[in-house]
C-alpha positions, 0 to 999 in steps of 0.5 A, a space after each residue: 243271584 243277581 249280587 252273585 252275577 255282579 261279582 262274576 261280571 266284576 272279575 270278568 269271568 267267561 267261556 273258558 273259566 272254571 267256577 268251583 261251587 258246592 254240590 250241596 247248594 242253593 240252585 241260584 249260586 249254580 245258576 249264575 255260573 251259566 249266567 256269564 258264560 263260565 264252567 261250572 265244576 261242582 265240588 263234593 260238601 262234608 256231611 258234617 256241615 254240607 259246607 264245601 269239602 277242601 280236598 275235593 275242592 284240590 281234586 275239582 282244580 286239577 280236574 278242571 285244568 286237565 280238561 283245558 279251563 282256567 280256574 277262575 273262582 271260589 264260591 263256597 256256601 255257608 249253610 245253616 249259620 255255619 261257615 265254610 272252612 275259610 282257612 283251607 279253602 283261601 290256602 288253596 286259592 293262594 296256591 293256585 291263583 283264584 279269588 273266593 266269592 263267599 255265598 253267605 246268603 245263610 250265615 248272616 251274623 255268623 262268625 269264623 275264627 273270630 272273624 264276622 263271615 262278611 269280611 271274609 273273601 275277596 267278594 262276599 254275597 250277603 242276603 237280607 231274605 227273609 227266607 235265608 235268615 230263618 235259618 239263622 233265627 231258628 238256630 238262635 233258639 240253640 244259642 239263646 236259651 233267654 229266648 222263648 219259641 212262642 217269641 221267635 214264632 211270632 217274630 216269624 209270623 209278623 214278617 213272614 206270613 202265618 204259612 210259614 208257622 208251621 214249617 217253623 214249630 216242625 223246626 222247632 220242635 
């Protein structure tokens, strides 16, 4: 929360701003639109990819402003290793002003037309969490067939502690 406040604060977002966040998200990427004073204004995810849904994103803008807030920001979430529709949520930035804060707690290493999801966006949160890169390092078994499961679950329990083995074979399996 705090990489995601620090953003917030830097940009010098308050009462009155409107702040455009998945429905579908992590409770701390909410949160901290409360945190500085802002509108929070959650906007529909595909069901696809629960990534933030562009054309509701275009609804959620003109709601905001018909109830008197200035859009201010973005935050689109990347979740399980998959980035957001980059390309149509910054053409909607462009049109209406905004800057976008990519949450990429969940996509560390992931790429998006070429490009690494770090250097996407005028801000970018990133996570070294162990709990968010399990995402990622399950996902690494669909994309690295050299890779065993026993391998990755030891890994797993080296550095994350052995309560967690067995939401990791579940995943797994």
């Amino acid at each position: 929360m705090d990489a995601l406040g620090l953003g917030l604060m830097a940009k010098n977002v308050g009462p009155g701003d409107a702040i455009f966040v998945p429905s579908f998200t992590f409770a701390a990427t909410a949160e901290v639109v409360f945190w500085v004073g802002a509108t929070l204004v959650f906007i529909d995810y595909l069901e696809d990819t629960y990534n933030m849904d562009p054309k509701s994103l275009d609804q959620g803008i003109n709601q905001a402003k018909k109830l008197g807030l200035k859009p201010a920001d973005i935050i689109p979430v990347d979740f399980f290793g998959q980035p957001a529709d980059y390309n149509a949520i910054q053409a909607i930035a462009d049109e209406y002003g905004l800057w976008v804060m990519a949450d990429g707690g969940q996509s560390f290493g992931a790429s998006y037309k070429g490009h690494k999801v770090g250097n996407i966006g005028d801000i970018v949160q990133q996570t070294f969490s162990r709990r968010n890169l399990l995402v990622a390092t399950v996902m690494a078994v669909k994309y690295l067939p050299t890779v065993r499961a026993w391998q990755l679950l030891l890994n797993l329990y080296a550095y994350m502690g052995k309560d967690l083995i067995s939401t990791t074979t579940c995943a797994l399996a």
